[in-house]
C-alpha atoms as an extended CHARMM CRD file, in Angstrom:
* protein
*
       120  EXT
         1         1  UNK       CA            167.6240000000      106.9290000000      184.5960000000  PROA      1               0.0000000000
         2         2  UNK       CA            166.7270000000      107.0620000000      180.6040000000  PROA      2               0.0000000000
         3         3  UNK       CA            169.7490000000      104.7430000000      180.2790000000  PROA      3               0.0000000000
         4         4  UNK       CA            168.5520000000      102.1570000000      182.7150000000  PROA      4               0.0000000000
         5         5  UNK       CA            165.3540000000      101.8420000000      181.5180000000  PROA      5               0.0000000000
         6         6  UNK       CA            167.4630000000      101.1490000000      177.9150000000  PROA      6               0.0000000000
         7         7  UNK       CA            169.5250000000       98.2480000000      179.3190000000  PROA      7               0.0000000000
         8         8  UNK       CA            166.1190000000       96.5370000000      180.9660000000  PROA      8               0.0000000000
         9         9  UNK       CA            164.2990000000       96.7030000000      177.6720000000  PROA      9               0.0000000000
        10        10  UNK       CA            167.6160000000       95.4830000000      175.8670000000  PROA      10              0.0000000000
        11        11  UNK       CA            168.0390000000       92.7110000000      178.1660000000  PROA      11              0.0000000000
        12        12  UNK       CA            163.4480000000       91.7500000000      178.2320000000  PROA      12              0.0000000000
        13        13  UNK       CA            163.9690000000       91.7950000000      174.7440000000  PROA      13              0.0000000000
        14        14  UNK       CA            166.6080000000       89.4530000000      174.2760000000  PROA      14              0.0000000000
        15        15  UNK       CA            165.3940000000       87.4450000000      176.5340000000  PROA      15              0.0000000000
        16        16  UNK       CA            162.0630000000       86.7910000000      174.8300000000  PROA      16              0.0000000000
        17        17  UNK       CA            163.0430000000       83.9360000000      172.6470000000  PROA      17              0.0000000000
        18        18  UNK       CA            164.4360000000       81.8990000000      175.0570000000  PROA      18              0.0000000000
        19        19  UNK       CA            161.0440000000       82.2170000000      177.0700000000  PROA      19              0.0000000000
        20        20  UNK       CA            159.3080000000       81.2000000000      173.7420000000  PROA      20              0.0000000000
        21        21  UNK       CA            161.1860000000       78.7050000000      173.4350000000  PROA      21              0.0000000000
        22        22  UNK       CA            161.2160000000       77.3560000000      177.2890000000  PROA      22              0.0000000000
        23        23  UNK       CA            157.1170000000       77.6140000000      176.2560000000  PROA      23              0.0000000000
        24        24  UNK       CA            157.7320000000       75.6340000000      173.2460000000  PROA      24              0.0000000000
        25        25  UNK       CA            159.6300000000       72.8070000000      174.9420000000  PROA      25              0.0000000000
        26        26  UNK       CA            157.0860000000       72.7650000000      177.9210000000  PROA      26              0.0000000000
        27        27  UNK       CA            154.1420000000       71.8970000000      175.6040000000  PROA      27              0.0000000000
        28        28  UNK       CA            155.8840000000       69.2890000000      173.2240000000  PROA      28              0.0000000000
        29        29  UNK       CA            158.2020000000       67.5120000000      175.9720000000  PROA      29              0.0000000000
        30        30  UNK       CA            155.7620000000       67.7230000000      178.8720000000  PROA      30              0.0000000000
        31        31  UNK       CA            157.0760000000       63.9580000000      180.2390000000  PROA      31              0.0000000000
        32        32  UNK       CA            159.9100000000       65.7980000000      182.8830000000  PROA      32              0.0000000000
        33        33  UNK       CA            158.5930000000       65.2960000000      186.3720000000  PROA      33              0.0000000000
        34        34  UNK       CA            160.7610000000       67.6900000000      189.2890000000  PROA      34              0.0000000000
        35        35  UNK       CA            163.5460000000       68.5370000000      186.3500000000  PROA      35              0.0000000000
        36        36  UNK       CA            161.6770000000       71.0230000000      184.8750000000  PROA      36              0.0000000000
        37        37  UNK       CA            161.3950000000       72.8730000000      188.5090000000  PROA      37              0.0000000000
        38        38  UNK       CA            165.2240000000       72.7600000000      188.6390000000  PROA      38              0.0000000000
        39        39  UNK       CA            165.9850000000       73.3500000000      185.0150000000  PROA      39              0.0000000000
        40        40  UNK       CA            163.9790000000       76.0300000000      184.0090000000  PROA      40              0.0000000000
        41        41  UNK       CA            165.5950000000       78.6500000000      186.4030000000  PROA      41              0.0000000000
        42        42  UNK       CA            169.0310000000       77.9270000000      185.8940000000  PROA      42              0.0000000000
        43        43  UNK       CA            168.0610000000       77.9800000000      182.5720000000  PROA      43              0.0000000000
        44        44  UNK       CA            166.7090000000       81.2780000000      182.5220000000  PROA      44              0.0000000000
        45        45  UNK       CA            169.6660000000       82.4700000000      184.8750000000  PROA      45              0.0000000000
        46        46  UNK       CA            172.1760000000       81.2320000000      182.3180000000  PROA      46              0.0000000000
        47        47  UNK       CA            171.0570000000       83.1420000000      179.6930000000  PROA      47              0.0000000000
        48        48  UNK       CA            170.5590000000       86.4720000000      181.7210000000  PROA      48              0.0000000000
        49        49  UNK       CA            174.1390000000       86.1830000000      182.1910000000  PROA      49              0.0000000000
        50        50  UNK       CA            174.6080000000       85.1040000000      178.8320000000  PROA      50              0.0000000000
        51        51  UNK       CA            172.6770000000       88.5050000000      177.5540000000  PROA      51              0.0000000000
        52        52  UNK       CA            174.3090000000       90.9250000000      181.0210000000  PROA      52              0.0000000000
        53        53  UNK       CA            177.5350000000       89.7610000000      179.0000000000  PROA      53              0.0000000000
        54        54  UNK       CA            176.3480000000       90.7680000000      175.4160000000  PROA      54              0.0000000000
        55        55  UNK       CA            175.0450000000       94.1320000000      176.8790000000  PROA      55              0.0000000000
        56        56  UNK       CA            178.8180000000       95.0830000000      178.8980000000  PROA      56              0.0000000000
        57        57  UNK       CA            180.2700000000       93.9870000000      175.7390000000  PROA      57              0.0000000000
        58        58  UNK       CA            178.1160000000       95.9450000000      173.2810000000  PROA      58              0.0000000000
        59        59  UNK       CA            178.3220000000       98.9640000000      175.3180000000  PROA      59              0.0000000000
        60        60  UNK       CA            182.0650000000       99.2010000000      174.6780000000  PROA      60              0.0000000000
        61        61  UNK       CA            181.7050000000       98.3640000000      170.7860000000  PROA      61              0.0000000000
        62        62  UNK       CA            180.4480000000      100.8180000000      167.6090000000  PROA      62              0.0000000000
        63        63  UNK       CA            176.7250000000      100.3360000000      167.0960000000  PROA      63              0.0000000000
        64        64  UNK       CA            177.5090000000       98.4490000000      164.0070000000  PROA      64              0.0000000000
        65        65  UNK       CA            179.5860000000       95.7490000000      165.6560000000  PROA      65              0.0000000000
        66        66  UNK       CA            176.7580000000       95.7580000000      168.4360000000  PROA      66              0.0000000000
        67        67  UNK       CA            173.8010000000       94.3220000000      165.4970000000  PROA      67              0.0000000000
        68        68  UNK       CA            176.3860000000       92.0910000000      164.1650000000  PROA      68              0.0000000000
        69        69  UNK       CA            176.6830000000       90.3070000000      167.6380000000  PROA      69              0.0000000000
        70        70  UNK       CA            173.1330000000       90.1100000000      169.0890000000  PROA      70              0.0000000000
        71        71  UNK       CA            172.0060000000       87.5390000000      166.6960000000  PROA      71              0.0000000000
        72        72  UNK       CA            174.5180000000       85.2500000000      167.6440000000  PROA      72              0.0000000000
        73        73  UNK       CA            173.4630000000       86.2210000000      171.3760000000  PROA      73              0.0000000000
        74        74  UNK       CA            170.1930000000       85.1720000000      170.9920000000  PROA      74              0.0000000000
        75        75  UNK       CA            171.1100000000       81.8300000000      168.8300000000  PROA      75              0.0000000000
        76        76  UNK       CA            173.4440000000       80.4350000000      172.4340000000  PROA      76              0.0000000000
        77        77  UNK       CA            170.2850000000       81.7490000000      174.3850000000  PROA      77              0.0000000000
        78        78  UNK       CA            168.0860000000       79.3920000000      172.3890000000  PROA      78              0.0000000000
        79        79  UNK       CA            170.8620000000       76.4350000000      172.2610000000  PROA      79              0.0000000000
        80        80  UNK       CA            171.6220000000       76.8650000000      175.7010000000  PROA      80              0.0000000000
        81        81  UNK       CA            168.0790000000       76.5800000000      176.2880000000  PROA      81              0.0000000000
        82        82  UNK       CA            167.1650000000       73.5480000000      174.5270000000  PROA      82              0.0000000000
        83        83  UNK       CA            170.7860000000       71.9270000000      175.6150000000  PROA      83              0.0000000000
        84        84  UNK       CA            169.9080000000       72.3630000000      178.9110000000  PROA      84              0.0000000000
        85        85  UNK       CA            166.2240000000       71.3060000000      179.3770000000  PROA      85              0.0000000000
        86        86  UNK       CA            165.4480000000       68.1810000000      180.9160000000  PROA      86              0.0000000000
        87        87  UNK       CA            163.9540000000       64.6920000000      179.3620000000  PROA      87              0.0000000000
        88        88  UNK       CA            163.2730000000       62.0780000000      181.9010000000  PROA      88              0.0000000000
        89        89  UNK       CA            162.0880000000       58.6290000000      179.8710000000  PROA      89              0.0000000000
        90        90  UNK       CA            163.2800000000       59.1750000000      176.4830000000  PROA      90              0.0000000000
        91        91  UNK       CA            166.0870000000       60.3540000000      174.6520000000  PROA      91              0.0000000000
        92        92  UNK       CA            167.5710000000       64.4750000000      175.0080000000  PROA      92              0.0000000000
        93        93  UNK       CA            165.2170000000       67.4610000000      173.6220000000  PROA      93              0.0000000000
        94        94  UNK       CA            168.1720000000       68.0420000000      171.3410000000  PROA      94              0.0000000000
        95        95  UNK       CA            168.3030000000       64.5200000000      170.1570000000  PROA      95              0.0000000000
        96        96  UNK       CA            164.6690000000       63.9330000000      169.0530000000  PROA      96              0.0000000000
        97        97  UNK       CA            164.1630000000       67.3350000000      167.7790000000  PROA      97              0.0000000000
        98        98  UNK       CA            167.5270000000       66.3210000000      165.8000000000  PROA      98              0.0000000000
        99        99  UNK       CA            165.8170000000       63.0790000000      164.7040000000  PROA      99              0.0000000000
       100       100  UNK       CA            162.7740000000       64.9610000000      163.9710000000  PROA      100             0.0000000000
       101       101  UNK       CA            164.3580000000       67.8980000000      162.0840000000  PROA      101             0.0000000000
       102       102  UNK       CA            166.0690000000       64.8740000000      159.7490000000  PROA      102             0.0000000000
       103       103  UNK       CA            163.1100000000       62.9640000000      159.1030000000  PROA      103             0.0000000000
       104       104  UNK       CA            164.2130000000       60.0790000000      161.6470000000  PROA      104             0.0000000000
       105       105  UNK       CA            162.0910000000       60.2310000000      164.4300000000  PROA      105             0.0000000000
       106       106  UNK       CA            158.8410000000       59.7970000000      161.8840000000  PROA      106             0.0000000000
       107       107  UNK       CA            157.2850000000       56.9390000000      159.9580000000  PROA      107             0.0000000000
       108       108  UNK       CA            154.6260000000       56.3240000000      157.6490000000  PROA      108             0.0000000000
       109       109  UNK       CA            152.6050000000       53.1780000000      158.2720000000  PROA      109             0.0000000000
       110       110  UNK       CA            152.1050000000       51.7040000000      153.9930000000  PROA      110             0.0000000000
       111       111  UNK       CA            148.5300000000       50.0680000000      154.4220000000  PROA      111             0.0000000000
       112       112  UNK       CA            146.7620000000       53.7580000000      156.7200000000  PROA      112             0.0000000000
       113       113  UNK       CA            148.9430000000       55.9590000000      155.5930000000  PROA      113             0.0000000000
       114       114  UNK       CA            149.1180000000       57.5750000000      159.4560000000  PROA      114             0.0000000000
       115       115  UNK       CA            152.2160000000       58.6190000000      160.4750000000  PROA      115             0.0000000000
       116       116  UNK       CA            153.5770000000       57.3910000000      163.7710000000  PROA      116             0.0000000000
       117       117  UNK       CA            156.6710000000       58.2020000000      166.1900000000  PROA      117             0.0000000000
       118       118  UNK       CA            159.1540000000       55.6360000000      166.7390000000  PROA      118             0.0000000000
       119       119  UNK       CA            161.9550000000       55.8420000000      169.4010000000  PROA      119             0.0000000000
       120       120  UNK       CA            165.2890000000       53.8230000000      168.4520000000  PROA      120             0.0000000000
């Protein structure tokens, strides 16, 4: 019983990013429409089976092989979770926070000085 309790907490735990992240991505991409009723749950499916994997795996490893792998878990949780979430009108999630993360997706207007987004 002990142990089951173990392997829910495990698996809640792991899981938590990706639902930070999911939260994340629904308040700065809210323009989706019916994708994000789709999306969302296969998303959170995938990386339940994604983290069920990691946790049959880990079991059968030494504890110090088992913290070496769950933070690469929990990085394909969050990739697979911004991979996978819907953009209707503009470009991918991945591909403006890309542009954003490399200064591209931002511009600074000379005479204001405000800074305004500009899609290519």
């Amino acid at each position: 019983m002990r142990r089951s309790y173990q392997f829910v907490l495990k698996a809640v735990a792991a899981l938590l990013p990706s639902v930070v992240m999911m939260l994340l991505l629904v308040r700065g991409f809210p323009h989706m429409g019916a994708g994000r009723m789709i999306a969302l749950p296969i998303i959170v499916f995938m990386n339940l089976l994604l983290i069920g994997l990691a946790l049959f795996v880990c079991s059968r490893l030494s504890v110090r092989y088992s913290i070496l792998i769950w933070p690469f878990i929990i990085g394909i949780t969050l990739c697979v979770t911004v991979l996978m979430y819907p953009q209707e009108n503009n470009p991918s999630v991945a591909g403006e926070l890309w542009d954003k993360l490399k200064g591209g997706g931002m511009h600074l207007c000379s005479r204001s000085g405000s800074v305004y987004e500009v899609y290519d």
